[in-house]
N, C-alpha and C positions, 0 to 999 in steps of 0.2 A: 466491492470497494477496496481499493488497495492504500492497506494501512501504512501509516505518515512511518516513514524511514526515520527510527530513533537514532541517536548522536550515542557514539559510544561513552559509555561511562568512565570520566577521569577526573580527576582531582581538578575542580575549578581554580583555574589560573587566567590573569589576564590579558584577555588581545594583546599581540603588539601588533606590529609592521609586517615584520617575520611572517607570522601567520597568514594574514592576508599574503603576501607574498607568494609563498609555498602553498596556498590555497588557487591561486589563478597563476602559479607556472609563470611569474613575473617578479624582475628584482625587487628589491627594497625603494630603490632609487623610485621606481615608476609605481609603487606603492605611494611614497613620499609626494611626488610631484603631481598626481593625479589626487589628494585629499587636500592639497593647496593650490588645487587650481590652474595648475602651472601650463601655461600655453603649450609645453612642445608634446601632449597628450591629448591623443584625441579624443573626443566628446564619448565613443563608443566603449573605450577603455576609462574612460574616467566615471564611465557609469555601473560599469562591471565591479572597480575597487566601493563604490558610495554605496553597492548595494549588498555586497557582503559583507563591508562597513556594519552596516545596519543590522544585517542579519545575527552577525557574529556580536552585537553590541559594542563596538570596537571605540575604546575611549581613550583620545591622543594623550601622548605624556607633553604636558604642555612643561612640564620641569624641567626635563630632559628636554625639549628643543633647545628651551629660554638655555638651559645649562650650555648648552652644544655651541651658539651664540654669544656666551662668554655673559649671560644678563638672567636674570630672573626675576619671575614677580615678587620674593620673601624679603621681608622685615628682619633682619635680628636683632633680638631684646636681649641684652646682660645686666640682671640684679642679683645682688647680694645673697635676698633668700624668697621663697614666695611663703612664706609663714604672715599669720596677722591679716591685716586687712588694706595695708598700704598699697605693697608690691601687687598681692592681686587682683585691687580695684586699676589698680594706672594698668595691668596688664591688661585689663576687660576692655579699658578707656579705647587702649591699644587697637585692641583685634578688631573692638567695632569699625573703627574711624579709616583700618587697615582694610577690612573690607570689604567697606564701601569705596575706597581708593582700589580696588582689584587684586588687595598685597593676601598675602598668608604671615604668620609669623611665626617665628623660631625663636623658644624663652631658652636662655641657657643661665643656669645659677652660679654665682661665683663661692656659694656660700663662707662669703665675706673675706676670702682670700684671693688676694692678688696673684698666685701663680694659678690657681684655677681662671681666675679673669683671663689672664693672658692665653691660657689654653681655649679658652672659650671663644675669644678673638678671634684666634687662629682658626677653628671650626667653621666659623664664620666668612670666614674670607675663602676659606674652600669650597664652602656651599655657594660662592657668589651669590650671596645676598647682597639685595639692590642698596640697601643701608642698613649700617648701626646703630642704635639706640641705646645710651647705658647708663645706671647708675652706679658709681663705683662701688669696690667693697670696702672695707673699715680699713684696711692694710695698705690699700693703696695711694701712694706716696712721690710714683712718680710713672709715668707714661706714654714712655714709648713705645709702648707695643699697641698704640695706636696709630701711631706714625705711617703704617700699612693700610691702613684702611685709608687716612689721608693721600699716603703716593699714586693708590688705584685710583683715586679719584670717586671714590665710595662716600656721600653723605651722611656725615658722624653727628649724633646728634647727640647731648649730655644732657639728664633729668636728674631732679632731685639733689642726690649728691654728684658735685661737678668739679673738674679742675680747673679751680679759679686762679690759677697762677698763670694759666695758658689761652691762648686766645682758641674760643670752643662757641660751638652752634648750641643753645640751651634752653629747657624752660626749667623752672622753680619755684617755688614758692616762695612767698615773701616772709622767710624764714624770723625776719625781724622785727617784723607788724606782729606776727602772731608771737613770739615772746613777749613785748610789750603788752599788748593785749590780757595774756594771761595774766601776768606780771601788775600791771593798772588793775586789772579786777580784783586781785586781792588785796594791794592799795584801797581799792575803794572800798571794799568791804571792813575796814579797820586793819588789818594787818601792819604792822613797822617791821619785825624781825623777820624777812621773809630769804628761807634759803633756795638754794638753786643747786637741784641736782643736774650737771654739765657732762654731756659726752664727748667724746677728741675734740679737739679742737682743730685740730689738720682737716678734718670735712666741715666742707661750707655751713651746713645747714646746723650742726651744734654752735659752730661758732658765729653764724649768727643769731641764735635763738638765747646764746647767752647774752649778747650785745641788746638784746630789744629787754631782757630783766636788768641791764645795765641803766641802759635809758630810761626804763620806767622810774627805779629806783631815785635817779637825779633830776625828772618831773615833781617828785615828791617830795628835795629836799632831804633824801637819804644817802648817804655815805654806803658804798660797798663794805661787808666784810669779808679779807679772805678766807674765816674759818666756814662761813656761810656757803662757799661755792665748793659743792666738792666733783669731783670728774671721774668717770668709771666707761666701761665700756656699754651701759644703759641695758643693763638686763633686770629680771625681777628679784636676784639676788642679790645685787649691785643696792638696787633702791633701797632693800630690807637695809644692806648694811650700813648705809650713809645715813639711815634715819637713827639708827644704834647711835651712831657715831655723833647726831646731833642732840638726840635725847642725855648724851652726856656732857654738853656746854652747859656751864654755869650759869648763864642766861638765854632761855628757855627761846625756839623760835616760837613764832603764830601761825607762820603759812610755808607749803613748800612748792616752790613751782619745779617739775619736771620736763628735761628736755624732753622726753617719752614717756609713753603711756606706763612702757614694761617696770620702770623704777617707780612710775608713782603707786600704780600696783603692790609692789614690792614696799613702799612707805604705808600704804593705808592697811595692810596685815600685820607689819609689825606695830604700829603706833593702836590697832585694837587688841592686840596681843597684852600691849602692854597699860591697858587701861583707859588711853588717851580720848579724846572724845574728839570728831571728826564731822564739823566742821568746827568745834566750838573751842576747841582747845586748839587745834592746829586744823588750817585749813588746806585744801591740794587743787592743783591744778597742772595738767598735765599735757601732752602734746601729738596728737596725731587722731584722735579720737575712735581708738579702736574699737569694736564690737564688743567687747567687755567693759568698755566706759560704762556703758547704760544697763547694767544689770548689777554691777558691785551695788555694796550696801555701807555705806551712801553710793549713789553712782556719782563718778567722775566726771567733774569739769575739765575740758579739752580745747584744743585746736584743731580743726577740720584744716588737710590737707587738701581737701580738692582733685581726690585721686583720679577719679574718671576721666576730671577733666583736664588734669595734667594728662593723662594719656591720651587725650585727642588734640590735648595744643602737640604733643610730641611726633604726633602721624602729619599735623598738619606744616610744622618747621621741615618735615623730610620733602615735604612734595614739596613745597619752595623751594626748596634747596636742590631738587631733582632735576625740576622745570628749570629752573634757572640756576646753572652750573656756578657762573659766577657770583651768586650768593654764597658760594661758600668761602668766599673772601672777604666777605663783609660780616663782620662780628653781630649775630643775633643774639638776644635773650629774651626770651617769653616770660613775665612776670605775673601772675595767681595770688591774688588775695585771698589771704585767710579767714577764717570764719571762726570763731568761741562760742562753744557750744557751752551753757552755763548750767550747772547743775548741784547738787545738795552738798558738794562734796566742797563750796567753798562759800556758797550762801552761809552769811551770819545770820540772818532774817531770812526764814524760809518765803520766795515765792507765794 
């Protein structure tokens, strides 16, 4: 029995064209045109390239075509940061609903700086990805280095935080339903003195999550105080210090609502640091409803963001906008109701 003729040993690398090519003594071209079928190849030579195809496991770059064609199947996503639980549930949202559309994605982080955004853009438009998806970063102010993705005729799509100055394809949250919401719960719990820890005001979604504690507050027949609102860039040392800062008002708050989770965090440390009793002396309420909501001690009362499913309205405003070019002329925005998730950290009567 004559033994099977072993393959010499080399470092596994993958098929191309090339290979097949210089394997049957035939260019590239007729490599190319006989794995697509191409008429001007005859049947005998197109059966020769499909079987050492085979042999050789030979698996097309379908990037490299799409690229070569000036198109590809990729998505690019630009967020701020993927820390927490927001950015990488809308990222999950993403990739499922991408998919199942035939897309791949490409996450680039701005980490919350605008000349990284813009570099990130740029990256993007190189990879000819079929569209952009973005939430800005905290810095960014003004946006023209989107303008290129507009000129190619690239499907731009804005989540989350958006520039609302400009006419832009978007979903979001109802950033002001859900301040209110929190805002009224603690209203309705008995609270009057209720502060608001507020992040920039230049991105959408702090400013309106302040506007929805605005509105509660004059549902209720309460007067805003300015000492009451104070504005930081929403981190957990940010929270700790505006609670300092409110523990030293003459007249004592009851409740605090947080734009974000990270400052109310930062409030419910220091106010047990410093004796306070939680929900009973001051109550919190916070915003995004991170994974650490439901383990603090009290756990925190939050806003559901609706992350997943902001990231499958967001795959699904691109294919609109894909399929029908001239959609992108017509001002979209996807709108997500919020959800309060309620819990010991603002109940005065325990459940």
């Amino acid at each position: 029995m004559t033994p099977r003729k072993k393959q010499p040993t080399t470092t596994p690398h993958t098929v191309s064209m090339a290979d097949l090519a210089r394997e049957l003594g035939v260019s590239m071209t007729t490599i190319s045109r006989a794995l697509s079928d191409h008429h001007s190849i005859g049947a005998a030579t197109k059966q020769r390239v499909l079987k050492l195809a085979k042999k050789l496991n030979y698996q097309p770059n379908h990037l490299a075509a799409a690229l070569r064609k000036g198109q590809s199947r990729l998505l690019g996503v630009v967020v701020p940061y993927i820390e927490g639980k927001f950015f990488p549930s809308v990222i999950q949202g993403i990739e499922q609903a991408a998919s199942k559309a035939g897309f791949s994605v490409i996450v680039c982080q701005s980490h919350e700086d605008v000349q990284i955004e813009r570099r990130n853009v740029e990256t993007l438009l190189h990879a000819q990805v079929a569209g952009v998806l973005v939430s800005l970063a905290r810095n960014t102010q003004e946006f023209h280095h989107f303008d290129k993705v507009r000129a190619r005729g690239i499907p731009l799509v804005f989540f989350d935080r958006i520039p609302t100055s400009e006419y832009v394809n978007s979903v979001v949250l109802n950033d002001q339903a859900g301040g209110f919401a929190a805002t009224n719960h603690l209203l309705e719990q008995g609270c009057r003195r209720i502060a608001h820890l507020a992040g920039p005001q230049h991105l959408n979604i702090y400013r309106e999550r302040q506007q929805g504690y605005l509105n509660a507050l004059a549902a209720h027949g309460i007067a805003p105080e300015e000492e009451l609102i104070i504005y930081s860039d929403m981190t957990q040392e940010d929270g700790a210090q505006a609670t300092r800062q409110l523990l030293m008002l003459p007249t004592p708050v009851d409740g605090i609502f947080g734009a974000g989770d990270s400052v109310i965090l930062g409030a419910l440390q220091t106010l047990k640091s410093q004796g306070i009793r939680v929900p009973q002396d001051i109550a919190l309420a916070g915003f995004s409803n991170e994974g650490f909501t439901a383990i603090t001690e009290p756990r925190l009362t939050s806003v559901d963001q609706r992350c997943e499913e902001m990231g499958e309205a967001v795959v699904r405003l691109f294919l609109e906008l894909s399929t029908a070019p001239e959609a992108q002329f017509v001002q979209r925005q996807v709108v997500l109701q919020p959800e309060l998730f309620i819990r010991e950290s603002s109940l005065q009567v325990p459940a």
